[in-house]
Residue, then its C-alpha position, 0 to 999 in steps of 0.5 A: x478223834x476219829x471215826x469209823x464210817x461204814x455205807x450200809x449200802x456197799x459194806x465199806x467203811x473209812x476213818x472221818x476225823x470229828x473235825x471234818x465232814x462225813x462227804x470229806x472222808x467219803x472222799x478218800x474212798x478214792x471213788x470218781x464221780x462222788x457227786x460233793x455239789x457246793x459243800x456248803x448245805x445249798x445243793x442237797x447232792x450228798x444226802x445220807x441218813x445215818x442209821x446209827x451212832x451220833x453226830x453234828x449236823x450243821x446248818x442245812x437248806x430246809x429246801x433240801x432236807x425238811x425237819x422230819x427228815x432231819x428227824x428221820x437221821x437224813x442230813x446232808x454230808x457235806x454239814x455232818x460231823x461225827x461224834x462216834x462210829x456211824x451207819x449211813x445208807x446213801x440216798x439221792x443222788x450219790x445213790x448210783x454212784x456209790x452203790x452202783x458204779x459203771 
């Protein structure tokens, strides 16, 4: 099945399928310099927090997203899959890249 995602930040949206990540369907936003890091959990480059709507979060490195941020929807892209329409607003690094573009 497939979701809407839509960035807070920039007001774009685009399908992610349940199966893939959230940064994979990021991806075909056709934007260069989308920092995507290791893809695995380990580099903390793709942090979001989803402000609405359900997902699956996968196993992430606690030295890049602590408990309460998990608590507080902020996940790392590459390790969400959605379960509905989400809300993200970008933070960290993807931050300059996706809000801000030279």
């Amino acid at each position: 099945m497939k979701y809407q995602i839509v960035i807070e930040d920039t007001g774009e949206q685009y399908p992610c399928d349940e199966r893939e990540s959230v940064l994979e369907g990021m991806a075909r936003l056709g934007r260069r310099g989308i920092p995507v890091g290791c893809r695995g959990g380990g580099c903390g480059v793709c942090k979001v927090r989803i402000l609405s709507g359900e997902y699956v979060a996968k196993v992430m490195s606690r030295a890049h997203v602590s408990a309460v941020e998990l608590s507080d929807g902020i996940v790392l892209a590459c390790r969400v899959l959605p379960g509905s329409d989400l809300s993200v607003e970008v933070t960290g690094k993807m931050k300059k890249t996706i809000v801000n573009p030279k």
